[in-house]
C-alpha positions as CSV (number, residue, x, y, z in Angstrom):
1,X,59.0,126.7,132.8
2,X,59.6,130.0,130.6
3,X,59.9,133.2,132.8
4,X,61.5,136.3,131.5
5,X,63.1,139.5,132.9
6,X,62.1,143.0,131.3
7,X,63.7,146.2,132.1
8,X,60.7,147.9,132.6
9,X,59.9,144.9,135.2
10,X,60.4,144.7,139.1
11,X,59.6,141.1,139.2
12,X,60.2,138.0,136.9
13,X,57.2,136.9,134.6
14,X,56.2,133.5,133.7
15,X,55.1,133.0,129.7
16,X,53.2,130.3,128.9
17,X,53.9,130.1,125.0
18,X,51.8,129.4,122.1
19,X,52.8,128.9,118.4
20,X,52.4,133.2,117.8
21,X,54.5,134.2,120.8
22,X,57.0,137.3,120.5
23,X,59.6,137.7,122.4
24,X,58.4,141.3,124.6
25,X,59.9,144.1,124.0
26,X,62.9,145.0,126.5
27,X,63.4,141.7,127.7
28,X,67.5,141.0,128.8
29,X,67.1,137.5,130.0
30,X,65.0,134.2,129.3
31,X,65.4,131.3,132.0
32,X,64.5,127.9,130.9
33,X,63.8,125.3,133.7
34,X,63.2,121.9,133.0
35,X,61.9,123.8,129.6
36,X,58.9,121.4,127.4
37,X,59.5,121.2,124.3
38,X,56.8,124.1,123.2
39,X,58.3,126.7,124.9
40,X,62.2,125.8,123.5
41,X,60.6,126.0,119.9
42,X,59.1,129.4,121.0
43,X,62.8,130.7,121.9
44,X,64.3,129.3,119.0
45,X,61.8,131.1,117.2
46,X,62.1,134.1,118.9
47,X,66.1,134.5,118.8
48,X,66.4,132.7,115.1
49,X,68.4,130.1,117.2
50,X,69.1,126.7,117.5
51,X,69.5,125.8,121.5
52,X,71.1,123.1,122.6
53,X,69.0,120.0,123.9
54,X,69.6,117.9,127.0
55,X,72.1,115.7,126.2
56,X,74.3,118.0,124.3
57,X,74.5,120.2,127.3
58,X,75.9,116.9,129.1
59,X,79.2,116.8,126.4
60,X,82.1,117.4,128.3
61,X,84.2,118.2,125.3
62,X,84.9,122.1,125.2
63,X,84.0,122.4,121.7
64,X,80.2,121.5,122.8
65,X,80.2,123.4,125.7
66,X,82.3,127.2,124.5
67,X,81.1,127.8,121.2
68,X,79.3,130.7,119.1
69,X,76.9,130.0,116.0
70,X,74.6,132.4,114.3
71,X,75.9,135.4,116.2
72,X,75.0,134.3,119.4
73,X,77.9,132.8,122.2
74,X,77.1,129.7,124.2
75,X,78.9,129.1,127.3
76,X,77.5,125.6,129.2
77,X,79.3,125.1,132.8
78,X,78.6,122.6,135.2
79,X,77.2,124.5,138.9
80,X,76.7,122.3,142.4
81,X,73.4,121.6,143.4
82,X,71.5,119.9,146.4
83,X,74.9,121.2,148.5
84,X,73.3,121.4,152.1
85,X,71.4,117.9,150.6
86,X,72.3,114.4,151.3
87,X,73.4,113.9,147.9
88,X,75.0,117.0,146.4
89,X,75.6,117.0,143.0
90,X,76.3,118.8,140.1
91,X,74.2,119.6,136.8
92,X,75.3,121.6,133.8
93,X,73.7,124.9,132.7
94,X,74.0,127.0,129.5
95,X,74.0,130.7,129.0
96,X,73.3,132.3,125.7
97,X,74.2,135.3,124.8
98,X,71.8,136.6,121.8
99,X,72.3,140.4,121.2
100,X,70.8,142.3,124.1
101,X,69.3,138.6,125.4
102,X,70.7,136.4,127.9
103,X,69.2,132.6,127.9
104,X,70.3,129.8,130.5
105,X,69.0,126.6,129.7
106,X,68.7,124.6,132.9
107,X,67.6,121.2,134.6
108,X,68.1,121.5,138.2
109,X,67.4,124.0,140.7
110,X,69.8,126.1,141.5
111,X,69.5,128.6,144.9
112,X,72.0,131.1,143.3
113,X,69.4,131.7,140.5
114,X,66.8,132.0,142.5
115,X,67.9,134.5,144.8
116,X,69.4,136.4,142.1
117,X,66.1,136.0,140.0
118,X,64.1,137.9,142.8
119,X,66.6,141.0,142.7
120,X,67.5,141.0,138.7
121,X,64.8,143.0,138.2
122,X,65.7,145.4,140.6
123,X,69.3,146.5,140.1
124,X,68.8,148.5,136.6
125,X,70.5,145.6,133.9
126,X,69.9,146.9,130.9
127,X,71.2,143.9,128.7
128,X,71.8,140.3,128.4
129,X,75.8,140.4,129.2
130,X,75.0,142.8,132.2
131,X,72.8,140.3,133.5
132,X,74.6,137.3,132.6
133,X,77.8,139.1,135.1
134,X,75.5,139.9,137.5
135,X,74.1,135.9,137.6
136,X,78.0,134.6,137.7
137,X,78.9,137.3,140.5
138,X,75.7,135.5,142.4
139,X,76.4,132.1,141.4
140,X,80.4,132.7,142.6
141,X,79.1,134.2,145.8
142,X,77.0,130.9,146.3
143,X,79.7,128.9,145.9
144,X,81.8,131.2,148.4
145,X,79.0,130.4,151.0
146,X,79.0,127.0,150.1
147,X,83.1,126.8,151.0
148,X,83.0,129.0,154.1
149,X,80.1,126.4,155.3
150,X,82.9,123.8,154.5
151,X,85.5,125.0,156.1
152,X,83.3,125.8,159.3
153,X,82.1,122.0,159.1
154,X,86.0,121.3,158.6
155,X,87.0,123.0,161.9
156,X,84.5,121.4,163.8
157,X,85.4,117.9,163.0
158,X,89.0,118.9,163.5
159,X,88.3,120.0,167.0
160,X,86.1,117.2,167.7
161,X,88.6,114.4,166.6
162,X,91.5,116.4,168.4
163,X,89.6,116.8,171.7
164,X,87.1,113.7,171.4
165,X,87.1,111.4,174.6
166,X,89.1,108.0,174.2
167,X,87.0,105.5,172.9
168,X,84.7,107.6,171.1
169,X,82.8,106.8,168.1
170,X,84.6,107.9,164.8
171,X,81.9,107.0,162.5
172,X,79.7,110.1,162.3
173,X,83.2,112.6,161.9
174,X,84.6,110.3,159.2
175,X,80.8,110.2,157.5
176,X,80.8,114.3,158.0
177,X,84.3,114.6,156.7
178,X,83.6,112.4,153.6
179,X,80.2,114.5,152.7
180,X,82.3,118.1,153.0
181,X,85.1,116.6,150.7
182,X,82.7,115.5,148.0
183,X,81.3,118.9,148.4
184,X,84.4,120.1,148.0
185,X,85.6,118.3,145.3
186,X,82.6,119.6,143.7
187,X,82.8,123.0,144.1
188,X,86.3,122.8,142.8
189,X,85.1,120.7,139.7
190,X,82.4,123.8,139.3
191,X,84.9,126.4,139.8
192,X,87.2,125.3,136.9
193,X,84.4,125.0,134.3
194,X,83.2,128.4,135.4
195,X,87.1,129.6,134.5
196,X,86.6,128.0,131.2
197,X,83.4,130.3,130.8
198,X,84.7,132.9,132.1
199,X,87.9,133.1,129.6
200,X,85.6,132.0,126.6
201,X,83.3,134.8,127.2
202,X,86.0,137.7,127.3
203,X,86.0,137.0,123.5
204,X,81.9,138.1,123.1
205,X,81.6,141.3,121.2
206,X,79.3,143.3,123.6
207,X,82.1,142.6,126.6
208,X,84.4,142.8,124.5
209,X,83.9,146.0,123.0
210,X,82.8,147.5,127.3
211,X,86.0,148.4,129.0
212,X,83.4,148.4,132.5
213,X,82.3,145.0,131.3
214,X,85.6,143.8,130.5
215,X,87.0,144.8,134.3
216,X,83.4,143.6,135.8
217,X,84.7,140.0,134.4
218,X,88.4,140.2,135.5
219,X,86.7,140.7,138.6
220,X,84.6,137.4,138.4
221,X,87.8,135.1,136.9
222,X,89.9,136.9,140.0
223,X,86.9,135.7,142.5
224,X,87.1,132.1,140.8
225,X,90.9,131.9,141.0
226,X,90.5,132.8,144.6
227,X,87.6,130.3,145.5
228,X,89.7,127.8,143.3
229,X,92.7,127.8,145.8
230,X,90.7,127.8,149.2
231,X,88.9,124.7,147.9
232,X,92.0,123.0,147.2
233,X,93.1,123.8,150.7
234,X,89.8,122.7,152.0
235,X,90.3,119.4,150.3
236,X,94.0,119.0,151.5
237,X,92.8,120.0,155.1
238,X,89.9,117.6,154.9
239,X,92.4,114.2,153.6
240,X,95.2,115.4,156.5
241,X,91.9,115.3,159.6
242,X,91.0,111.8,157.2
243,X,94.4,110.9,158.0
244,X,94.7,112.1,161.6
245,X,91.4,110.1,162.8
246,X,92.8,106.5,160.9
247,X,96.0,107.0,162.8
248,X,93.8,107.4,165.9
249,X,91.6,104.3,165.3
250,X,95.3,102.2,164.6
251,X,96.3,103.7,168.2
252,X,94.0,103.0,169.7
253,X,93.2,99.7,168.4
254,X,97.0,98.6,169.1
255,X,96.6,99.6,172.4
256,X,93.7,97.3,173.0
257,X,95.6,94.6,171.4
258,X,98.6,95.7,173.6
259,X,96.8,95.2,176.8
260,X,95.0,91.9,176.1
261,X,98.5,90.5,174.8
262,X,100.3,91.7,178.1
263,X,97.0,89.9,179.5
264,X,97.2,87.1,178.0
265,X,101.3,86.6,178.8
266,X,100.5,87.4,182.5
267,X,98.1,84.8,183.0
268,X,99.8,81.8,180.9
269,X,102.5,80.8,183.8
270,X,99.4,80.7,186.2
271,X,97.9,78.9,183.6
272,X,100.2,76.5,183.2
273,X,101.0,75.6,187.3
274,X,97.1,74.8,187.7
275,X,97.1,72.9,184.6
276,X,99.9,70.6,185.9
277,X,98.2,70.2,189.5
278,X,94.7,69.8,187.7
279,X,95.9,66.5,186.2
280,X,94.5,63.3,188.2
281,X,97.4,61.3,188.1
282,X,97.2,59.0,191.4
283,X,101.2,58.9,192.2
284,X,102.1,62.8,192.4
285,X,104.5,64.0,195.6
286,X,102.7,67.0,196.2
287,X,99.0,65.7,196.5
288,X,100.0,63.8,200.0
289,X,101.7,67.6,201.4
290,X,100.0,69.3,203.6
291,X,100.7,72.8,202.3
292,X,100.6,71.4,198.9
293,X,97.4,73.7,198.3
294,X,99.1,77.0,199.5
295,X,102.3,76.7,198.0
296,X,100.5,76.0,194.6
297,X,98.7,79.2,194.6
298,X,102.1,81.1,195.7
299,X,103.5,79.6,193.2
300,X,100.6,80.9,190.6
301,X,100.6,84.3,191.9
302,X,104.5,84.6,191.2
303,X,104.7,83.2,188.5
304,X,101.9,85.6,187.3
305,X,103.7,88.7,189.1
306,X,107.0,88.5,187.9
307,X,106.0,89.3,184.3
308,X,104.2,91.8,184.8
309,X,107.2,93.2,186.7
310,X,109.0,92.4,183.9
311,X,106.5,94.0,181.5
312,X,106.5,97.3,183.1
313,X,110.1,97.8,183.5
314,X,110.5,97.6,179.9
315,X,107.6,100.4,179.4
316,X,105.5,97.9,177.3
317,X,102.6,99.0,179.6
């Protein structure tokens, strides 16, 4: 899908190109979503441009991802997507900068784009860096949200394993905790390619060249430093409550083990004193007494007492 954001415009347009489309007049920005080949040609043609394809937004290598050619500055960073999902993930995205034109080349939705998509048109851009600021200050405020939703998530589980009943289920708080930390993780992995952008970007002529520019993206890299060191703190908080439960499950594990060992020592002497008197062996002194009965049973319940006397005086229960 090819939609397109004029300054003249209060809402986002979507072109539907044929081999004679122009680019309209006064347009600052061009997003490409899951783009068809037709309408990438029509950019191309439009800008005098060659965009990148699919799989070279993929490249991890900086060289594919920071690079300008033909006068225009492309600047691919990988952004979190499907975050409140089951599977979060995270899918790479490409802004050009092309004279007064912003482009981002996409493959995934993204809910930063779309909320800022339905206000770009409103807040007086009037060219393609302007907007492509404005998108990373919404795209870093997403990611924001996304960490302060952590970190509430966080606390929760931290309160739940710290106050959770004895013999509670740990299974859905380790599942929880494992989700957050992939998001996380994510988010961090996002954060550091948008510093990579960030720093590349400062070297574009039009910011370059725009003190008011220049100190709108300090302000951005200062945001992403920021959100950088909370989600490193996120992930250390998340692997020390990791931690905390598996030395919970070990406690209380060995203290199950404890008791049925203790169990299992107390009952062994009584054990043994029926097992002797349970053998039918015809010449034994004790089957002819009378209190032959009673005095094996005391000597069962002693013998099963005394240890457990034992036991306790040494604090092992």
């Amino acid at each position: 899908m090819l939609s397109l954001i004029r300054r003249d415009q209060v809402t986002r347009s979507v072109e539907t190109p044929d081999e004679a489309w122009t680019l309209p007049p006064g347009t600052i920005w061009i997003d490409l979503l899951n783009p068809s080949r037709a309408e990438e040609l029509a950019v191309e043609r439009a800008l005098a441009l060659d965009l990148p394809t699919r799989e070279e937004m993929a490249k991890i290598e900086p060289s594919s991802r920071l690079y300008q050619e033909d006068g225009a500055t492309f600047l691919t960073a990988s952004l979190l997507t499907h975050s409140q999902g089951d599977y979060p993930a995270s899918a790479p995205v490409t802004f050009v900068l092309a004279g007064k034109v912003l482009v981002t080349i996409r493959y995934a939705e993204f809910r930063a784009f779309t909320l800022f998509g339905d206000r770009a048109a409103s807040i007086g851009l009037t060219s393609g860096a302007e907007t492509l600021l404005a998108l990373l200050d919404a795209v870093v405020e997403r990611i924001a949200y996304i960490l302060e939703s952590s970190s509430t998530a966080v606390q929760e589980s931290s309160n739940a394993i710290f106050d959770r009943p004895r013999g509670g289920a740990f299974e859905p708080l380790l599942t929880g905790l494992a989700r957050t930390q992939s998001v996380a993780t994510m988010a961090r992995t996002c954060l550091v390619s948008l510093g990579r952008l960030t720093s590349f970007a400062s070297l574009e002529g039009e910011i370059a060249d725009a003190p008011v520019l220049q100190a709108h993206l300090t302000s951005v890299q200062r945001d992403i430093q920021s959100l950088n060191e909370h989600a490193g703190f996120l992930s250390s908080h998340i692997s020390f409550l990791l931690d905390a439960a598996l030395g919970l499950i070990n406690i209380e594990q060995n203290g199950i083990i404890k008791f049925f060992s203790v169990v299992s020592v107390v009952l062994m002497p009584p054990t043994l004193v029926a097992s002797i008197y349970g053998m039918n062996f015809r010449h034994m002194p004790e089957l002819s007494w009378t209190l032959g009965y009673p005095l094996a049973l005391t000597v069962m319940v002693l013998s099963a007492v005394v240890p457990l006397l034992w036991i306790r005086k040494k604090r092992w229960l």
